[in-house]
C-alpha positions, 0 to 999 in steps of 0.5 A: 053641103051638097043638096040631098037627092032621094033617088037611088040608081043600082046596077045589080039589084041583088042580094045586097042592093035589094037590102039597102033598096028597101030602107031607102024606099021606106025613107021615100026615096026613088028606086032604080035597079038594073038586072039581067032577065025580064023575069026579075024586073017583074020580081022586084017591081012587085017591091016598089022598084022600077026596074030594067035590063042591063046585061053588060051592054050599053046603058040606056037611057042614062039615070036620072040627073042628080041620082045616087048610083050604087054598083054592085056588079062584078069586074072583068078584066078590063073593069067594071063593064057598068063603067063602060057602059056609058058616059057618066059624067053626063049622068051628073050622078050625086054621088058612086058607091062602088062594093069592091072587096077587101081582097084588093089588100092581098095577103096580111097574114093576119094584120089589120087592114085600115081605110089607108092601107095600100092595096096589093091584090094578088088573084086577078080577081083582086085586080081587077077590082082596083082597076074598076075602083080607079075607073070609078075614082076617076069621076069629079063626084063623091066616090065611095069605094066599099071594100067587103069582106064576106057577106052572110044572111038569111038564105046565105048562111051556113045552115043550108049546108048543116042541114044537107050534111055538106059543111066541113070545119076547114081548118088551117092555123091561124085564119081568120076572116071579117064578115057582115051580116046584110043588114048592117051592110043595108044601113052602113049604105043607107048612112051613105047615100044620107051622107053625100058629101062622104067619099073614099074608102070605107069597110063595113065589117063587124068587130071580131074577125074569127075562124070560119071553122068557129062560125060553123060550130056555133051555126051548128050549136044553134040549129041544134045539129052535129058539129061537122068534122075538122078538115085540115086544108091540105086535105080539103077538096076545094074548088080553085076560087074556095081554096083562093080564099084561104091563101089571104088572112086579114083582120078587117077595121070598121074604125072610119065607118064609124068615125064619118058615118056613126055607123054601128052593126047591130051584130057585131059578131058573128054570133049575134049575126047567126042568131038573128039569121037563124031566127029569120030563116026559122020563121020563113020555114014556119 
């Protein structure tokens, strides 16, 4: 069994990274994160994390040997620009953790997507995730290829837009969508970083895929606001990427998460999941 190493190295410290960053700093790790203005390595230096630039060039000086590395940066067209940025066999990294999308599986029409399923990406932006998840696969160290679905939380939610009046319930038959609330993307990455060996593909995805026009309305019950109208998708005026989104449907397995990592969401639907961030945003609001 390989030795645990306690240091973690994240090429974007954002919205996900800075989640799992925390339990692993309360845990006595190490942790690094990379952003792109000087503004925010001072921000998160405040939370324990040292902290430095990377905006897409060179990486300089290279992790720690022995780090764990999380990515948690977009891809262009040639991959991921985190790849490219310098040799990482060099960097003798513990183990990669990629965040990629459950994207890459295309359209499912429905059906579930597993751990084996072979991917099919049909928006270039799917594609290029499974050009940076090959370039990343190509290290001798444990890779782990996250594929996520959509990711919500406090400050990422739909009551922002119940309280604007911007939320519409877009509806086309038959679609639904997984989804992870933050947290449970934070631990499932802390069982991985805990777990070095672990490799592969892994979903970190609640249990019930369900109508984003059904998570809206029960936001809105919640919040204690109007239920917005229903919006056939035709009639919908969506950007090109909004509407990209509902040209796929999938139902997402968390089966190997659990099985490898006895990994468990402590909202295992989106209900739970409003619930706590509604409650979280509410005391921020106090």
């Amino acid at each position: 069994m390989t030795m645990l190493s306690q240091q973690l190295f994240c090429l974007g410290y954002g919205f996900s990274a800075a989640k799992a960053g925390k339990r692993l700093l309360d845990r006595g790790w190490r942790v690094e994160g990379t952003v792109r203005s000087v503004k925010k390595c001072n921000i998160i230096r405040e939370s324990g994390v040292s902290a430095r630039v990377f905006d897409r060039g060179p990486l300089d000086p290279l992790p720690a040997d022995g780090a764990h590395i999380l990515v948690s940066i977009p891809p262009d067209a040639d991959g991921c620009p985190a790849f490219r940025a310098a040799d990482w066999r060099a960097a003798a990294p513990a183990s990669v953790t990629y965040l990629s999308t459950t994207g890459v599986y295309g359209d499912l029409q429905g059906g579930w997507a597993f751990e084996r399923t072979p991917v099919a990406p049909a928006s270039d932006r799917a594609k290029a995730r499974t050009v940076a998840e090959a370039q990343w696969a190509s290290l001798g160290c444990p890779v782990r290829l996250v594929r996520l679905p959509g990711i919500y939380g406090a400050g990422r939610s739909p009551f922002s837009r119940l309280r604007d009046g911007s939320a519409r319930r877009i509806i086309k038959p038959g679609q639904v969508f997984s989804r992870i609330h933050v947290d449970d993307l934070a631990g499932g990455l802390e069982r991985l970083m805990l777990n070095p060996d672990a490799s592969g593909v892994f979903h970190f995805c609640d249990d019930a895929p369900a109508p984003p026009q059904d998570v809206t309305a029960y936001a809105a019950e919640i919040a204690s606001l109007p239920t917005p109208p229903e919006v056939p998708l035709e009639a919908a005026d969506l950007s090109p990427m909004a509407r990209s989104f509902y040209s796929e449907c999938k139902r997402v397995s968390n089966a190997r998460a659990k099985a490898a990592l006895g990994w468990r969401p402590a909202y295992p639907t989106y209900r739970e999941g409003l619930a706590a961030v509604w409650a979280e945003e509410g005391a921020a609001d106090a």
